[in-house]
Z-matrix of the N, CA and C atoms (Angstrom, degrees):
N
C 1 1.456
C 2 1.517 1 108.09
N 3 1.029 2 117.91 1 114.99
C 4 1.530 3 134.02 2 162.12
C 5 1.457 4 136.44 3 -139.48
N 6 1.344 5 76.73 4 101.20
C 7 1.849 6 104.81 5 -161.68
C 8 1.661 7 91.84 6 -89.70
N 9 1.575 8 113.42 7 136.21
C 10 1.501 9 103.03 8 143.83
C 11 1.198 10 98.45 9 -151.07
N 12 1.190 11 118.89 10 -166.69
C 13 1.711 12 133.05 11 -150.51
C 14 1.792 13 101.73 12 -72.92
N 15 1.266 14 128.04 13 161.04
C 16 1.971 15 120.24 14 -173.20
C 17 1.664 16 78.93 15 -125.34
N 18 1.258 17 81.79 16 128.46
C 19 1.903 18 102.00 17 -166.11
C 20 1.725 19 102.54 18 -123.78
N 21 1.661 20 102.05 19 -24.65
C 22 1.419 21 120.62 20 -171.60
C 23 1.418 22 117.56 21 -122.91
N 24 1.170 23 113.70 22 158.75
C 25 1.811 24 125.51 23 173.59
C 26 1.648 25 85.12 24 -50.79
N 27 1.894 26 106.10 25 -72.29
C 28 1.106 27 97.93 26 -157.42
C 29 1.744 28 118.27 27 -57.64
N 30 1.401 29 132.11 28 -29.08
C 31 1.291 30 138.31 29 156.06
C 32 1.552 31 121.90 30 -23.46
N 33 1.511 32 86.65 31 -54.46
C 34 1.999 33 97.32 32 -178.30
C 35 1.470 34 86.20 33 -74.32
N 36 1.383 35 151.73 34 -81.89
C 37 1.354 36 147.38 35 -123.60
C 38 1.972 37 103.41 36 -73.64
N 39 1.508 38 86.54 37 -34.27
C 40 1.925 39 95.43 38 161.50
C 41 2.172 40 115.97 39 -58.69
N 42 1.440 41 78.78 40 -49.12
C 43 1.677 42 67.33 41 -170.76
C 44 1.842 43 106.37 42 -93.54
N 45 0.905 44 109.99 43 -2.36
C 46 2.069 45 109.99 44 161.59
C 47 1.828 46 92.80 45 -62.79
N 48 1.468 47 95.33 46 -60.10
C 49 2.254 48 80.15 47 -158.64
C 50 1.590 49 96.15 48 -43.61
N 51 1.285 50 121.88 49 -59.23
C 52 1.403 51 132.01 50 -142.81
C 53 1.580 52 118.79 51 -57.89
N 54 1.418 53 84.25 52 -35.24
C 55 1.679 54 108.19 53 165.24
C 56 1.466 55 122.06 54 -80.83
N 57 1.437 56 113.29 55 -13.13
C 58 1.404 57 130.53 56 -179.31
C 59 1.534 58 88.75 57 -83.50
N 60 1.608 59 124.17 58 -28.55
C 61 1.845 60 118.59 59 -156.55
C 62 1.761 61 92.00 60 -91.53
N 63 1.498 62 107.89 61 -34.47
C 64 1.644 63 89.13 62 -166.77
C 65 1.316 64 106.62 63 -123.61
N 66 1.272 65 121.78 64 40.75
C 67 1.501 66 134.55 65 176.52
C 68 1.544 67 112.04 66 -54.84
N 69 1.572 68 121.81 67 -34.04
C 70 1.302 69 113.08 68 -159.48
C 71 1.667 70 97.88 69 -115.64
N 72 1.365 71 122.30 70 7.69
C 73 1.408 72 147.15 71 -167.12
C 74 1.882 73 88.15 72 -71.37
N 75 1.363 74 104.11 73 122.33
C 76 1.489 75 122.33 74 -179.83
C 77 1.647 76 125.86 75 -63.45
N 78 1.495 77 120.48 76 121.06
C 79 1.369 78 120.05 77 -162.62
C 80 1.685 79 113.16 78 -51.40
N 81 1.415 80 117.12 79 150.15
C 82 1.596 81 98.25 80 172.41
C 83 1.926 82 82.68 81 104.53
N 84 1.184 83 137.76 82 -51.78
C 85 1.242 84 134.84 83 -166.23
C 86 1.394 85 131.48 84 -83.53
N 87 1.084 86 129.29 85 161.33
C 88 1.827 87 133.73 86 -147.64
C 89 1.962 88 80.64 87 -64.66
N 90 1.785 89 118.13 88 -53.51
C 91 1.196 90 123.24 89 -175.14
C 92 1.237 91 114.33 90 -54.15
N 93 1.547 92 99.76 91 -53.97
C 94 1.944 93 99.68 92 -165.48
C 95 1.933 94 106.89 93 -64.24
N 96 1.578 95 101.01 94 -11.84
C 97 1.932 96 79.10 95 -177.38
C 98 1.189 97 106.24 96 -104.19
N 99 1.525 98 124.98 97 -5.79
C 100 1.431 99 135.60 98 149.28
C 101 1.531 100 110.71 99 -46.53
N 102 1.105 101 115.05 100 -71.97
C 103 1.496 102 117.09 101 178.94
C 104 1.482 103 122.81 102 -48.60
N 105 1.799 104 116.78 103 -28.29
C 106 0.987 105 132.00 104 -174.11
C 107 1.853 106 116.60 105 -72.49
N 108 1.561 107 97.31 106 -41.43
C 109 1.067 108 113.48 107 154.48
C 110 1.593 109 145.39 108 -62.51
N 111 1.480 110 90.23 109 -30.96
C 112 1.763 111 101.27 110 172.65
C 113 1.680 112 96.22 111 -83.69
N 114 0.997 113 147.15 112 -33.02
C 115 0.949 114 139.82 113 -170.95
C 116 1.321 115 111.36 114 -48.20
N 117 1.667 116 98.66 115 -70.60
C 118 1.598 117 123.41 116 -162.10
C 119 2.049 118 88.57 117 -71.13
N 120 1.095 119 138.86 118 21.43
C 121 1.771 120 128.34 119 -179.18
C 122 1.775 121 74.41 120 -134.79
N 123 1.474 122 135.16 121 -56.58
C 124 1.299 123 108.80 122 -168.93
C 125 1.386 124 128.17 123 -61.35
N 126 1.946 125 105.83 124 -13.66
C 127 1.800 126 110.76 125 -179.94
C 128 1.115 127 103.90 126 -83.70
N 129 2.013 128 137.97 127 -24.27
C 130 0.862 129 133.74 128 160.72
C 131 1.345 130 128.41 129 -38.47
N 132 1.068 131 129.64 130 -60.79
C 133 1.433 132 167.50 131 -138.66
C 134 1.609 133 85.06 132 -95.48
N 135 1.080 134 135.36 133 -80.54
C 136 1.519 135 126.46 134 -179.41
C 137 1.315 136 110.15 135 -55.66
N 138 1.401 137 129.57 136 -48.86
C 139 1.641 138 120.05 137 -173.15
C 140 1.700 139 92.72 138 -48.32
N 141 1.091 140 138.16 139 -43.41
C 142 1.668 141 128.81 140 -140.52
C 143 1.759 142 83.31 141 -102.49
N 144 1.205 143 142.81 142 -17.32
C 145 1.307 144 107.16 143 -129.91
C 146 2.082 145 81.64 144 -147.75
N 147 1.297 146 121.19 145 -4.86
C 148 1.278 147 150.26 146 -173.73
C 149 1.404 148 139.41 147 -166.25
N 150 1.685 149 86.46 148 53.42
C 151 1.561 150 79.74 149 -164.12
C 152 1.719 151 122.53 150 -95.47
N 153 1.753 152 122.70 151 142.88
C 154 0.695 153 91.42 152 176.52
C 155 1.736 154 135.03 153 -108.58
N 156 1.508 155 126.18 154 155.89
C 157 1.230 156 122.16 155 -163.52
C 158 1.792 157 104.30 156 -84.26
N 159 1.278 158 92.55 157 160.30
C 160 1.615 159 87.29 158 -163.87
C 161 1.766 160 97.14 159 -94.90
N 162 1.419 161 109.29 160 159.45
C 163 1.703 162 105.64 161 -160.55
C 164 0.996 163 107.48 162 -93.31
N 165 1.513 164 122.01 163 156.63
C 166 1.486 165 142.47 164 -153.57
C 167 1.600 166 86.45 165 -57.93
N 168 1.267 167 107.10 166 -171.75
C 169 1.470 168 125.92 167 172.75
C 170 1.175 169 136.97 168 -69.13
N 171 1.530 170 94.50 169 -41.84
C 172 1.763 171 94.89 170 178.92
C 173 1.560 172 117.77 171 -108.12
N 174 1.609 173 95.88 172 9.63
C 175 1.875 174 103.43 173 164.01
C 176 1.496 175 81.62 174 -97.97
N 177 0.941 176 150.37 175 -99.40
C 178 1.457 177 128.79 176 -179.65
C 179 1.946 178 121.39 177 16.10
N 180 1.230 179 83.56 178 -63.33
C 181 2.270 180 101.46 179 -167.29
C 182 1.529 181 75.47 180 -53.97
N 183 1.560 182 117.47 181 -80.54
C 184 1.819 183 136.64 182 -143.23
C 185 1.878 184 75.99 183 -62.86
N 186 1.186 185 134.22 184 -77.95
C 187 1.674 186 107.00 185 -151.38
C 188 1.057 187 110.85 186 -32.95
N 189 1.970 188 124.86 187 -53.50
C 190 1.525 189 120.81 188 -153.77
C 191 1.411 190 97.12 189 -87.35
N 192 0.996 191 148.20 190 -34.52
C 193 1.623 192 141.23 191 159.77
C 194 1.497 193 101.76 192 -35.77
N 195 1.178 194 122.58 193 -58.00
C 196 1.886 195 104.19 194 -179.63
C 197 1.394 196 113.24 195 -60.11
N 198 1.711 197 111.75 196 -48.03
C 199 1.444 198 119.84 197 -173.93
C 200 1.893 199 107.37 198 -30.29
N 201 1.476 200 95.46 199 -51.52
C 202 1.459 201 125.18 200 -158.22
C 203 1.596 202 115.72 201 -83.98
N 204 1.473 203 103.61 202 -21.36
C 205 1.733 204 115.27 203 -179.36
C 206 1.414 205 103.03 204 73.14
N 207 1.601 206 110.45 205 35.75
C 208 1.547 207 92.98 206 -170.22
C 209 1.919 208 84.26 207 -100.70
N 210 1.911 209 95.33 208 170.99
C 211 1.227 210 111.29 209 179.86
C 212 1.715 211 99.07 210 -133.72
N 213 1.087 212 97.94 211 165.79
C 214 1.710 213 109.38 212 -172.97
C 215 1.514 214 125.90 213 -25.97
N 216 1.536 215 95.47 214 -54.33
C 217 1.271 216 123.94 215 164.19
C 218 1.498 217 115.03 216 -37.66
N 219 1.277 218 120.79 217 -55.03
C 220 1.409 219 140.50 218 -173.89
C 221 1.422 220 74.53 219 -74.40
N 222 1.137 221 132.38 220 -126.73
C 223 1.521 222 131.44 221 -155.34
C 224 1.512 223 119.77 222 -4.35
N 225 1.078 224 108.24 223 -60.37
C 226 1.915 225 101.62 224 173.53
C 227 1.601 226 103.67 225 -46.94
N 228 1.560 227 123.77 226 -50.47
C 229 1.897 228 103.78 227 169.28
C 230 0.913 229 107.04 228 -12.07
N 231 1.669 230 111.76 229 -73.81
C 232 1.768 231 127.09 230 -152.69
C 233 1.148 232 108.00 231 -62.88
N 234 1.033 233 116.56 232 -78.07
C 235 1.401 234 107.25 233 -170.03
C 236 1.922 235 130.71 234 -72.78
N 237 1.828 236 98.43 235 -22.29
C 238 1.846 237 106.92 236 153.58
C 239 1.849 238 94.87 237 94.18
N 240 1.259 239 111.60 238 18.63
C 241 1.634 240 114.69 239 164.65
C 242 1.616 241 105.77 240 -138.32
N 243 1.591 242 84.49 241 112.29
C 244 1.560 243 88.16 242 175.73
C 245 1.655 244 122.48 243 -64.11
N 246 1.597 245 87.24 244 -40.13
C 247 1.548 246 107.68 245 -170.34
C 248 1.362 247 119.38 246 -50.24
N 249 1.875 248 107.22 247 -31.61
C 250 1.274 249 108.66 248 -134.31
C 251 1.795 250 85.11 249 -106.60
N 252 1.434 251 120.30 250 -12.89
C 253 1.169 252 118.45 251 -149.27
C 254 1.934 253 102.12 252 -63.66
N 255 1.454 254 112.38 253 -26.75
C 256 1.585 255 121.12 254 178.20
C 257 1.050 256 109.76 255 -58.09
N 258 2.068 257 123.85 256 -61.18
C 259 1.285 258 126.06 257 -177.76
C 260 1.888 259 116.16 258 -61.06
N 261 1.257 260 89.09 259 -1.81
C 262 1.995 261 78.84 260 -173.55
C 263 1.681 262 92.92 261 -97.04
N 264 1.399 263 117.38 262 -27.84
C 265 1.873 264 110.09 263 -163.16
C 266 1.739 265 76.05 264 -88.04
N 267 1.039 266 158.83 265 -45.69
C 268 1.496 267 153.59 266 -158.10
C 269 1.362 268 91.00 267 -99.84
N 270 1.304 269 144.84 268 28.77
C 271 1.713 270 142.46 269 133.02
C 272 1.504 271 95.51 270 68.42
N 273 1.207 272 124.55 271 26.76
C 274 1.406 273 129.17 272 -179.43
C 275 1.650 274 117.90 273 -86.78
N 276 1.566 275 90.11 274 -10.77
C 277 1.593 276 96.97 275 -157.78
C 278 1.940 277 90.80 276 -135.04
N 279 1.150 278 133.44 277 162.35
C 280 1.301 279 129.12 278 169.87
C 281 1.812 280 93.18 279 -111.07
N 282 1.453 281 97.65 280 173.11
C 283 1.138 282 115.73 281 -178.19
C 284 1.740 283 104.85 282 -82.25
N 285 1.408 284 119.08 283 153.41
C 286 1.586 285 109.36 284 -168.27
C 287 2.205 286 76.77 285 -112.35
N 288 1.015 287 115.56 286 -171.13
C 289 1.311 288 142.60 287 -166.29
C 290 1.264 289 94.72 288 -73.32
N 291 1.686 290 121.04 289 -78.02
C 292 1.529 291 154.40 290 168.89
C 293 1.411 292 95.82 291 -19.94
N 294 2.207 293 118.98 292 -60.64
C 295 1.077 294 83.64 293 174.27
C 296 1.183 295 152.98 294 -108.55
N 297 1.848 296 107.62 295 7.89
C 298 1.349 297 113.06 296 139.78
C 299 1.578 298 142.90 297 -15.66
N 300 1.440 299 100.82 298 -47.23
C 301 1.513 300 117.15 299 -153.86
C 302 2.204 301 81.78 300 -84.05
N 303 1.073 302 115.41 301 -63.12
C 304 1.308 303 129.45 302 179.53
C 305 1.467 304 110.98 303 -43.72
N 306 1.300 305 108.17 304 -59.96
C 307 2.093 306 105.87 305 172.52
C 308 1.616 307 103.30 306 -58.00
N 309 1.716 308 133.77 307 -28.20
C 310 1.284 309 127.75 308 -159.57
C 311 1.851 310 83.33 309 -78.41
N 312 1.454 311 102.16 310 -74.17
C 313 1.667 312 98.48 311 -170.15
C 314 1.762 313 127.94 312 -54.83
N 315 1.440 314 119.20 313 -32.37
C 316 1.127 315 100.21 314 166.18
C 317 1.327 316 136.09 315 -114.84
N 318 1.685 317 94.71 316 20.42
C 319 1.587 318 91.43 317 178.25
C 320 2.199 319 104.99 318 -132.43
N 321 1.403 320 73.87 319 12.13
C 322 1.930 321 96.67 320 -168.49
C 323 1.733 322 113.54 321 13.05
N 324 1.465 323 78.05 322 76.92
C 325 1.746 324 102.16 323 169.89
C 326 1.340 325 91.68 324 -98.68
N 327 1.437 326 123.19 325 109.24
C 328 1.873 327 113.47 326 157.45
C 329 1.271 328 119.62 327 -41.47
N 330 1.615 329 93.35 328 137.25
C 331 1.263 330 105.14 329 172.85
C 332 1.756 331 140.00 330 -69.48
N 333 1.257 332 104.04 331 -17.39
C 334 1.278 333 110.64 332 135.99
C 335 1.556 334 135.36 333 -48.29
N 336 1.561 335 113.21 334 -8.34
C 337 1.672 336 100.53 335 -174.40
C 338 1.749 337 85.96 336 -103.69
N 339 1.300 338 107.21 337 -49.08
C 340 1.510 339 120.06 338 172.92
C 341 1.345 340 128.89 339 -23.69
N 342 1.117 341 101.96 340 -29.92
C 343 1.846 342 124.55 341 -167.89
C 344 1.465 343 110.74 342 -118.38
N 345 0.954 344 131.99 343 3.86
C 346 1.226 345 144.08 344 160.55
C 347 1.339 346 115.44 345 -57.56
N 348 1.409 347 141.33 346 125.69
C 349 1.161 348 140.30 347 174.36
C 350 2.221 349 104.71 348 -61.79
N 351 1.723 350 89.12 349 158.17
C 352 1.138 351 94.42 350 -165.95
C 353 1.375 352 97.72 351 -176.70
């Protein structure tokens, strides 16, 4: 086992195969804490080097509305404007605070995606 730090493309593309060889290698074992280790240096290596940004707001709303099978209708619940529910998916309208706080609790979109300019 010789693990060291992925500093390089080619580094990461070295330790993906290797982890591709002992992926199913049993915890407790010379493999499984090898693998355990490439893991936790290959998530490194992407957070810094691929990271991804979390999505605007209303790809946020439309993902968890499919997740959920919800339809427009269902969304005005959440947020309690029927009217408004068109101008917010057509970016016509911004999000108010109220309905931030309402998409976070009942549809638990982080509020980090929520607050994202858009």
């Amino acid at each position: 086992m010789e693990i060291k730090v992925i500093k390089t493309e080619e580094d990461y593309n070295s330790a993906l195969m290797r982890l591709e060889e002992i992926f199913d290698a049993p915890v407790n074992s010379p493999d499984g804490d090898e693998a355990e280790l490439l893991t936790v240096l290959i998530e490194k290596y992407e957070e810094e080097h691929y990271p991804i940004e979390a999505p605007d707001p209303i790809e946020a709303i439309r993902f968890r509305m499919e997740q959920m099978n919800m339809n427009k209708k269902d969304l005005a619940e959440v947020i309690g404007y029927k009217s408004r529910v068109s101008e917010i998916l057509s970016r016509k309208r911004k999000l108010s605070l109220n309905m931030i706080r309402q998409l976070h609790k009942k549809l638990r979109i982080p509020y980090d995606s929520l607050l994202n300019e858009y």
